[in-house]
C-alpha positions as CSV (number, residue, x, y, z in Angstrom):
1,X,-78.5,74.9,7.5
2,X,-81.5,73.4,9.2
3,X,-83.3,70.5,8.3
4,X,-86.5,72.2,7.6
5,X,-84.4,74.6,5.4
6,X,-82.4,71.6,3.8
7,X,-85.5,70.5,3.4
8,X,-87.4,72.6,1.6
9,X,-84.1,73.1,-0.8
10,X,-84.2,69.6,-2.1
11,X,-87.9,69.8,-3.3
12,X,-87.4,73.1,-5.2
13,X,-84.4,71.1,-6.6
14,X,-85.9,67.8,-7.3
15,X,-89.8,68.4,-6.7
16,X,-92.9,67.8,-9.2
17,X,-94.7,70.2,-11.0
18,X,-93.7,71.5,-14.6
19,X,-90.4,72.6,-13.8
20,X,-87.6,70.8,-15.4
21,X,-84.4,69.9,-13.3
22,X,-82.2,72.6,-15.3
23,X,-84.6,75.2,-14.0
24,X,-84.6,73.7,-10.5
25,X,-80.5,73.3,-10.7
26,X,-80.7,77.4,-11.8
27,X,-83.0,78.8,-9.7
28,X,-80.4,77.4,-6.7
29,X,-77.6,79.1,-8.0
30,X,-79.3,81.6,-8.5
31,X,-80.8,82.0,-4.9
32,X,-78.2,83.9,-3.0
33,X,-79.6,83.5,0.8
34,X,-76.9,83.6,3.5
35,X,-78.1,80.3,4.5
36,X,-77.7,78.3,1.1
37,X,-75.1,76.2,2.3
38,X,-75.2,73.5,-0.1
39,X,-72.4,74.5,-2.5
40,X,-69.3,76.4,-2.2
41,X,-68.6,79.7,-4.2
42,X,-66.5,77.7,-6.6
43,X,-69.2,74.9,-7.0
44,X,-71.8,77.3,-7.7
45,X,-69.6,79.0,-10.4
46,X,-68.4,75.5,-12.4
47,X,-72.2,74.2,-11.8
48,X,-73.0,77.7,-14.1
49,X,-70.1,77.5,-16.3
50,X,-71.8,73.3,-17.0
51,X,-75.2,74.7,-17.6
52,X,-74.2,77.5,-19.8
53,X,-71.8,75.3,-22.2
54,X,-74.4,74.1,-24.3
55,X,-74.7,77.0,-26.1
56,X,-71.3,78.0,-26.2
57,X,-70.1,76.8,-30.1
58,X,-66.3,76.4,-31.1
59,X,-66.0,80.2,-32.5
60,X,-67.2,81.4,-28.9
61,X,-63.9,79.5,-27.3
62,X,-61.5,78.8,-30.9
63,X,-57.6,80.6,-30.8
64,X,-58.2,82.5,-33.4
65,X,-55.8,81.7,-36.5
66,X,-54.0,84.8,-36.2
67,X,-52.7,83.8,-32.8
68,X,-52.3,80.1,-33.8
69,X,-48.5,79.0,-33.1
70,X,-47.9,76.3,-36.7
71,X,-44.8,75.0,-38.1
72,X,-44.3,73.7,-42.1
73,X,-44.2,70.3,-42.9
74,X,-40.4,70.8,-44.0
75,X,-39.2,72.5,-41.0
76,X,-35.9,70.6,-39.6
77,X,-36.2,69.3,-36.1
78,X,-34.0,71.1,-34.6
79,X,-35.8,74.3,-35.5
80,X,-39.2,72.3,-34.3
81,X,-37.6,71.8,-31.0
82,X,-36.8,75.6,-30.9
83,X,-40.1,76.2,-31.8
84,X,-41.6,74.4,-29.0
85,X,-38.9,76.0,-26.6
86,X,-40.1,79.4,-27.7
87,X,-44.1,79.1,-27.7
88,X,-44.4,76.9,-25.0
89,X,-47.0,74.4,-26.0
90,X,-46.5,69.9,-26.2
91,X,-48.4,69.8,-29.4
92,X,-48.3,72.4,-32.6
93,X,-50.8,72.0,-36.4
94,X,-48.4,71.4,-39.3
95,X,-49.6,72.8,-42.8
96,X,-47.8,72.9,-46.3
97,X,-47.3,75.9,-46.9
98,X,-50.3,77.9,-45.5
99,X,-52.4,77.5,-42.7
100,X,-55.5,76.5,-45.2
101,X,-53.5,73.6,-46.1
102,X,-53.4,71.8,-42.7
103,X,-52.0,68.3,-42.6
104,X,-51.7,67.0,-39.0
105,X,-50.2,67.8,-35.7
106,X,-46.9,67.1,-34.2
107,X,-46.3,66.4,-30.6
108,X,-43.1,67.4,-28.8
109,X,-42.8,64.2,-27.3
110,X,-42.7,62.3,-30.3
111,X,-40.2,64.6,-31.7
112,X,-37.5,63.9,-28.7
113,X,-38.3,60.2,-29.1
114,X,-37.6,60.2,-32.8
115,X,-34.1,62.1,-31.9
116,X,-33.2,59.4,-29.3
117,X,-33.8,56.6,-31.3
118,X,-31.9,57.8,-34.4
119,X,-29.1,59.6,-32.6
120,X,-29.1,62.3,-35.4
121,X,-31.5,65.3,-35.1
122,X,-31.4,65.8,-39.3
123,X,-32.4,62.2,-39.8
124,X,-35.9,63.1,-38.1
125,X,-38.6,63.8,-40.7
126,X,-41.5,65.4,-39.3
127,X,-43.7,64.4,-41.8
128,X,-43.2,61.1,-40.2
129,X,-44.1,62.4,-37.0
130,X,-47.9,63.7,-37.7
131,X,-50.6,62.9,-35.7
132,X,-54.1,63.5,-37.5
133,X,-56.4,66.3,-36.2
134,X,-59.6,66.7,-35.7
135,X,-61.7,69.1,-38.7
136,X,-64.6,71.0,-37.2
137,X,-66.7,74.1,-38.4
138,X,-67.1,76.8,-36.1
139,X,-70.8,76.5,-35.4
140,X,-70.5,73.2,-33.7
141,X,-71.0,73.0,-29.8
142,X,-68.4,73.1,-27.5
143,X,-69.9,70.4,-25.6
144,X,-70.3,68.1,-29.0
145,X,-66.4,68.7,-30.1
146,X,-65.4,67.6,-26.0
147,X,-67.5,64.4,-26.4
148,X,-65.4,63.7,-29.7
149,X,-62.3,64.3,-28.0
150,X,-63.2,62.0,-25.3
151,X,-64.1,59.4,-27.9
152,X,-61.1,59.9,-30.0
153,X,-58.5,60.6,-27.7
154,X,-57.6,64.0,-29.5
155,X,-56.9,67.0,-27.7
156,X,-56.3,69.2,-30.9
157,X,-59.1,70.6,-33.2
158,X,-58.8,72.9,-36.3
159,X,-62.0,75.2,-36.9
160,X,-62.5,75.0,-40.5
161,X,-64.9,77.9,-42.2
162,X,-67.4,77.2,-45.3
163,X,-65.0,78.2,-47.6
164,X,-62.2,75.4,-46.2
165,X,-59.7,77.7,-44.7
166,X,-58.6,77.6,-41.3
167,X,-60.7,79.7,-38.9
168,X,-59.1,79.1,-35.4
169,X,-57.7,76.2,-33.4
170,X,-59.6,74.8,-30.4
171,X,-57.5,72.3,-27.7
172,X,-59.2,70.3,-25.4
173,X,-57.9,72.6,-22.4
174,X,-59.9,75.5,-24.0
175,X,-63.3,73.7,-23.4
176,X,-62.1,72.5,-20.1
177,X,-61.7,76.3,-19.3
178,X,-65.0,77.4,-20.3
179,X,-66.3,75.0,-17.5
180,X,-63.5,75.3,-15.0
181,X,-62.0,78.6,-15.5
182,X,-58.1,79.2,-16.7
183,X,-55.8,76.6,-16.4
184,X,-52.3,77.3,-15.5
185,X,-49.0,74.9,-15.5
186,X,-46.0,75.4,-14.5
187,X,-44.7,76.3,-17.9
188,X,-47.0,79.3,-17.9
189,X,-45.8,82.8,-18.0
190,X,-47.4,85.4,-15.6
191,X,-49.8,87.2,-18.3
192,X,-49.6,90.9,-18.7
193,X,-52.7,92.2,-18.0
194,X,-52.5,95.5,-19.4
195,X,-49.7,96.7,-22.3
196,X,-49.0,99.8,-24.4
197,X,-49.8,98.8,-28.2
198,X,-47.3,100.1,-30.9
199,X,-48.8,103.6,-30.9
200,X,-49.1,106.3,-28.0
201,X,-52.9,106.2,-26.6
202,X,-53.1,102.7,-27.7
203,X,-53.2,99.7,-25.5
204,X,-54.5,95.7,-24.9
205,X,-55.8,94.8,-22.1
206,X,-57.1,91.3,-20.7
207,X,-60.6,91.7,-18.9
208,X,-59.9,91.0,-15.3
209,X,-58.0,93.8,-15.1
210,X,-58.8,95.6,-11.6
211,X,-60.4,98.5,-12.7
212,X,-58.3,100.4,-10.2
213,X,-55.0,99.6,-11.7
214,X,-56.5,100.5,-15.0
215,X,-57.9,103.9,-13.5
216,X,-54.4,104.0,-12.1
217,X,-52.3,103.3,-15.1
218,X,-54.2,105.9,-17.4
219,X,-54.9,108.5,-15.0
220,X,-58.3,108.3,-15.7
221,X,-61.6,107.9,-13.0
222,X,-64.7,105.7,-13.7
223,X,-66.4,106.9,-10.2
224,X,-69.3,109.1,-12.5
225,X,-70.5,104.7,-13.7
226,X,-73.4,103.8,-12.4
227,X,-72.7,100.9,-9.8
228,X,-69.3,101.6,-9.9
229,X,-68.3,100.5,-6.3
230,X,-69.5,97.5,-7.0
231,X,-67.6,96.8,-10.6
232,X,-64.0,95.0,-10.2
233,X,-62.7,94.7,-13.4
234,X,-62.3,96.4,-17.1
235,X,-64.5,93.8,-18.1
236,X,-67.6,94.3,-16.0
237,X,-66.5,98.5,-16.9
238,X,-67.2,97.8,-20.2
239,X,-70.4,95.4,-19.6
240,X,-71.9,98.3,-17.3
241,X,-70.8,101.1,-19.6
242,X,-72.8,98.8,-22.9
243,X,-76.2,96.6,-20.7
244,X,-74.8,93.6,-22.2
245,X,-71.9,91.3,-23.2
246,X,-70.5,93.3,-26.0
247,X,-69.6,90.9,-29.6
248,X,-66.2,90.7,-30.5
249,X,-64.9,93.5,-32.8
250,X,-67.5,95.7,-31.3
251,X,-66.8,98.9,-30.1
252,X,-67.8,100.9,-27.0
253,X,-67.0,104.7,-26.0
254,X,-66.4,106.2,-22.9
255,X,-66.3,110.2,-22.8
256,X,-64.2,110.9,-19.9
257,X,-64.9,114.3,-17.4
258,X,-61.8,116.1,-19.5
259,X,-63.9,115.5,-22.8
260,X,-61.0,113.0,-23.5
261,X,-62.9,109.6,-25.4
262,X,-61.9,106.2,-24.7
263,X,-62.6,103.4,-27.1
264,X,-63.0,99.8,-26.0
265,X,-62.8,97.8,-28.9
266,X,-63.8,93.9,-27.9
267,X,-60.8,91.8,-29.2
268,X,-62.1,88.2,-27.9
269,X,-65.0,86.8,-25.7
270,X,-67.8,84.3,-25.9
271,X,-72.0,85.3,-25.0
272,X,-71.0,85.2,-21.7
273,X,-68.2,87.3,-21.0
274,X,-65.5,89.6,-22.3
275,X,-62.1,88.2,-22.8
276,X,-59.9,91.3,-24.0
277,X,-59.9,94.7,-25.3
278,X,-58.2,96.9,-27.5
279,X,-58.1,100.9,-25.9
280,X,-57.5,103.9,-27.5
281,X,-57.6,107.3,-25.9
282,X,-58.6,110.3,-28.2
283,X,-57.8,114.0,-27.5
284,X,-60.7,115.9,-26.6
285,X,-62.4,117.5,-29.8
286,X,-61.4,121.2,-29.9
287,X,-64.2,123.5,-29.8
């Protein structure tokens, strides 16, 4: 980059006028000039992600309760530990006897220290164990709910709706995510991308599918889309197919050359992107 250039980028970004330093910080990641060396593909991308969190709220980013992994307050500790083994996370909410009765969390850590230290697995009560969680509604800001967590030192939040039931479950990695993009350890399975659902014609499909391993799996072609050589995924499909980032549980139809139908039916996302789908394929109407 020359001077003049690098210049002339650091007054847009920090120069007078009306324009507020958001705008300025925008407007440069926006600008997509071969020579706008000043941040890396990845820099520009979390630098968007930042900007755009403040208006993403808990029910944007929140597990939702169906897909919530819980245990009872009565469960024994071995079956915890089994638990844990099977669904993979180091913490877990524990309710009495529904999930709208929430009391706490339990953390696998604490649960194989409590074993250790009493030498007999039955002894451990995991009511003992609990850890409190944080209560949140679903309208609160991401970025408020991280400064919490930060303040608190809790990395678990249950989404509570007006009513008092529980509405999702939010972990600190979640909002870290929206910022950073997925975070993987090494206790991560490889995710499916696309699976058959229970019925024939039905299927669930995460976003970033390639579109051509979709078109591929389905025998279908998309090649008719406007700009499609320059969509990747299902996702930006389904974005083209709709001018905008779809709601969740909305649904968008696709008639195929054949007079086949498909049906993308938005399963999760947040305002700025899709997450997953739902897919059915219906027969062509006969004539």
């Amino acid at each position: 980059m020359s001077a003049t250039h690098h210049n002339s980028f650091w007054r847009r970004l920090f120069g007078g006028g009306d324009t507020s330093l958001r705008e300025s910080i925008e407007d440069v990641l926006e600008d997509d000039a071969p020579q706008q060396a000043d941040f890396s593909d990845e820099e520009r991308h979390m630098l968007k992600n930042l900007l755009g969190f403040r208006d993403v709220r808990l029910d944007d980013v929140m597990v939702p309760r169906a897909e919530i992994d819980a245990v009872d307050a009565d469960i024994a500790a071995a079956d915890l530990l089994a638990r844990f083994a099977q669904c993979g996370h180091s913490r877990m909410p524990v309710f009495r006897e529904t999930l709208d009765q929430p009391m706490g969390m339990v953390h696998v850590k604490d649960v194989l220290s409590a074993i250790e230290a009493s030498k007999d697995v039955e002894a451990v009560a995991i009511a003992e164990l609990m850890r409190p969680v944080l209560f949140v509604p679903p309208s609160m800001p991401a970025m408020q709910l991280l400064v919490k967590m930060q303040a608190t030192r809790s990395h678990m939040a249950l989404v509570i709706d007006e009513y008092g039931g529980t509405d999702g479950l939010v972990t600190i990695e979640d909002l870290i995510e929206e910022i950073v993009g997925e975070i993987e350890d090494e206790h991560d399975e490889e995710e499916v991308l696309l699976k058959n659902g229970k019925d024939d014609g039905h299927w669930h499909a995460r976003a970033r599918l390639p579109l051509v391993d979709f078109e591929a799996a389905l025998d279908v072609s998309f090649a008719d889309v406007e700009g499609y050589d320059d969509i990747d995924t299902l996702g930006g499909l389904v974005f083209a197919e709709a001018g905008r980032v779809p709601e969740r549980g909305e649904m968008i139809a696709y008639q195929l050359a054949d007079g086949r139908t498909l049906e993308f039916i938005i399963r999760d996302g947040d305002p700025r992107r899709i997450k997953s789908l739902d897919i059915r394929l219906m027969a062509a109407k006969s004539a």
